[in-house]
C-alpha positions as CSV (number, residue, x, y, z in Angstrom):
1,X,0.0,0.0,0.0
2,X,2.7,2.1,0.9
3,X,4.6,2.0,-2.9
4,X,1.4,3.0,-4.3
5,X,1.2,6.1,-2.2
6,X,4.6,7.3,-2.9
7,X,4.3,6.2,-6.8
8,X,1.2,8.4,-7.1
9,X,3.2,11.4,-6.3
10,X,5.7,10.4,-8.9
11,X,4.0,9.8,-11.2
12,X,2.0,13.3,-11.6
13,X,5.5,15.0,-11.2
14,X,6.5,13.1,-14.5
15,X,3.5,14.2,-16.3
16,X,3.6,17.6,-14.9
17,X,7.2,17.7,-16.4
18,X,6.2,16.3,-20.2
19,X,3.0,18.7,-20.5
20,X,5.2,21.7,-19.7
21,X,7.8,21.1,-22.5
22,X,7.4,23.7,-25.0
23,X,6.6,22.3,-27.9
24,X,8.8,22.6,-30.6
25,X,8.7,25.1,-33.7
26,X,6.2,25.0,-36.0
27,X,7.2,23.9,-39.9
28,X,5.2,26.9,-41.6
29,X,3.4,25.5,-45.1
30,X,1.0,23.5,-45.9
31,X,0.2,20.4,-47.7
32,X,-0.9,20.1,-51.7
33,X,-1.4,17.4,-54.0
34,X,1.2,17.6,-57.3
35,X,0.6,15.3,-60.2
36,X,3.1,12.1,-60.5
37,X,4.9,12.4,-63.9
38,X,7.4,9.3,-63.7
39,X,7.6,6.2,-60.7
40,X,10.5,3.8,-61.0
41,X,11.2,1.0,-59.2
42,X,14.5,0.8,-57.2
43,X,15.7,-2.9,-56.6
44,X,18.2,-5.0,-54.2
45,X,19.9,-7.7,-55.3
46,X,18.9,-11.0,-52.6
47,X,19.7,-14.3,-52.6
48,X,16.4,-16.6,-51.6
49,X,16.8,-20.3,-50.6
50,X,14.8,-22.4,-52.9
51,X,14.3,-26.4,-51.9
52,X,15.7,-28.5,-54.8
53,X,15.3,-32.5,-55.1
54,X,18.3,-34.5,-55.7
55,X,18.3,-37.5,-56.8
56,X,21.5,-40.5,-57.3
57,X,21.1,-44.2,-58.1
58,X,23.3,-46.4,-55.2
59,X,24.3,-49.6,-56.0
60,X,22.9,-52.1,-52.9
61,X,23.4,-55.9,-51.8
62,X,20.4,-57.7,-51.1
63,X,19.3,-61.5,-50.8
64,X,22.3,-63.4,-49.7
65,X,20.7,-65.2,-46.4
66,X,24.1,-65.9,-44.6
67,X,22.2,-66.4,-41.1
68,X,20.1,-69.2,-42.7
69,X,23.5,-71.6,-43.1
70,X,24.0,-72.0,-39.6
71,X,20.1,-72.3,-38.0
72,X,19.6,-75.6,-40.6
73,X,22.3,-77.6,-39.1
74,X,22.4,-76.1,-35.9
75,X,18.3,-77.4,-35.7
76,X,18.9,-80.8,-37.3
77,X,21.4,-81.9,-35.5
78,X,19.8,-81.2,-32.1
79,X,17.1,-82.8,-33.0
80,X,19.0,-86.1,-34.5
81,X,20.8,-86.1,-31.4
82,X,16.9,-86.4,-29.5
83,X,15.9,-89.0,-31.9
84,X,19.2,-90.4,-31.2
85,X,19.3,-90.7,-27.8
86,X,15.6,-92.0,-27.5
87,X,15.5,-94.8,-29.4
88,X,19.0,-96.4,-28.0
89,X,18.8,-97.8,-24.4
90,X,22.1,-98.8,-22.1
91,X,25.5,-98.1,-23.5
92,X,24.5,-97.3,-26.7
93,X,22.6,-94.3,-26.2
94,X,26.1,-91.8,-25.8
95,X,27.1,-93.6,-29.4
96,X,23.2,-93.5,-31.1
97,X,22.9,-89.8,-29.5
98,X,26.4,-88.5,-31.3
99,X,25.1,-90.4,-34.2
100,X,21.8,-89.0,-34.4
101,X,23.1,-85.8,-34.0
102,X,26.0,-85.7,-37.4
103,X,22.9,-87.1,-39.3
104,X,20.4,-84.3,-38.6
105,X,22.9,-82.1,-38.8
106,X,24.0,-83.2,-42.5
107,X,20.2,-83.0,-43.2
108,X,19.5,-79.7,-42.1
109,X,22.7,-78.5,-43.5
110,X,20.8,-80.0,-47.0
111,X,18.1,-78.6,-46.4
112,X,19.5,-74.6,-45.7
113,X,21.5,-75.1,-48.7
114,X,18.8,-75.7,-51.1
115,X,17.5,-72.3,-49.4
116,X,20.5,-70.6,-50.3
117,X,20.1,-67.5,-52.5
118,X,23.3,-65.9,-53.7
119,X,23.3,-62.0,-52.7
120,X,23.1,-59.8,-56.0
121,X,23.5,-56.0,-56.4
122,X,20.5,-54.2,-57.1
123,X,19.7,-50.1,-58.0
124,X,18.1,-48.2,-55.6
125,X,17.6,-44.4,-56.3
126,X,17.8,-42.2,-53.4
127,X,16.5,-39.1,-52.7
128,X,17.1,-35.7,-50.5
129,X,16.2,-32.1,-50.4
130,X,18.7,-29.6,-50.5
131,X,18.6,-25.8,-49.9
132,X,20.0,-24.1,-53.3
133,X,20.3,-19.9,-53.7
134,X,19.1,-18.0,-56.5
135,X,19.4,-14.3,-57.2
136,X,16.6,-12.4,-57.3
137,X,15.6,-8.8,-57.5
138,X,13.6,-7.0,-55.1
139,X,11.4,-3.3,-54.6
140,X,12.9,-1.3,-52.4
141,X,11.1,1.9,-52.8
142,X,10.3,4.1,-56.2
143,X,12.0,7.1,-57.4
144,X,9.3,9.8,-57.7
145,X,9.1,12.4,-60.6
146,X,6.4,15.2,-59.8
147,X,5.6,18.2,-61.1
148,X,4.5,21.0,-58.3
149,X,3.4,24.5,-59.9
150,X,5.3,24.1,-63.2
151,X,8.4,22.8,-61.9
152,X,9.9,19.3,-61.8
153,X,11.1,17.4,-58.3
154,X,12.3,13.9,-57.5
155,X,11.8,12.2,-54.2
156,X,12.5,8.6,-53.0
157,X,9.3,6.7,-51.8
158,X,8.5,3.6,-49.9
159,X,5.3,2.6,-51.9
160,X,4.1,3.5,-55.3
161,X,2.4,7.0,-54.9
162,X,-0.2,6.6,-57.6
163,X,-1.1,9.5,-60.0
164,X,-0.5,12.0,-57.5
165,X,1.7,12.7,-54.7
166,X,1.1,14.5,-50.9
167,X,3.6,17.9,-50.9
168,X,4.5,19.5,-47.8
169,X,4.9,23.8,-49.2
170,X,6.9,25.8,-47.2
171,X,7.2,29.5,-47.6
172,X,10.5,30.8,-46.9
173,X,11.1,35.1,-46.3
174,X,13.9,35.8,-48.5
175,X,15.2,39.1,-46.5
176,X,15.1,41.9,-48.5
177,X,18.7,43.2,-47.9
């Protein structure tokens, strides 16, 4: 409560302050309309970024199932060596079991090579975008040709002004001496 208080006081002395400034001297003149003879364009050079697609054939292996060779084998002989080692009984299950096992294994080793498929190279196009510049022109304002009471002027303007333009006229005392 108490900063309010003491930035009430403040606060009228700044605006006491601003409203006092004199103000500052007045242009003389006043304000006509002149006709527009001539508006060119002024331009900037820019560069703008502009996405471009690129695009390149790569040359790819595919096929070639290397994994495959080991899970044929690998499957056949455990199961052989299962087969094996339930159909012996006594002493010759160790032998039947081993047994079982190299046969499976030879099968399934078969088996994953008829499978097989040799890799081969194959085309694959890829693709990406990439940020290219081009040069471009661009307004920056107009130069102004108007005629004012007979006589020619040029200015520089932001926007196109149309068929006529706003003049400020100022009147001048040339001293007499």
């Amino acid at each position: 409560m108490r900063s309010i208080i003491t930035a009430i006081p403040i606060g009228m002395i700044v605006l006491t302050a601003c409203s006092t400034v004199p103000p500052g001297p007045a242009v003389p003149g006043y304000v006509d309309s002149a006709e527009v003879v001539q508006a060119q364009p002024l331009y900037r050079s820019v560069q703008v970024p502009v996405p471009a697609r690129e695009c390149w054939t790569e040359r790819v292996v595919q096929g070639g199932n290397a994994r495959g060779a080991y899970a044929g084998p690998l499957v056949g002989g455990v199961i052989g060596g299962v087969v094996g080692h339930s159909l012996a009984s006594g002493r010759a299950r160790t032998p039947m079991t081993v047994a079982g096992a190299l046969v499976g294994s030879s099968i399934g080793q078969r088996l994953s090579a008829a499978s097989y498929r040799p890799p081969t190279l194959v085309d694959v196009q890829r693709c990406q975008t990439v940020r290219r510049y081009e040069q471009r022109q661009q307004i920056v304002g107009y130069r102004v040709d108007y005629r004012y009471e007979g006589q020619t002027f040029s200015t520089r303007t932001q926007r196109h002004p149309g068929r006529v333009i706003r003049v400020r006229v100022q009147v001048d005392p040339v001293d007499g001496s």
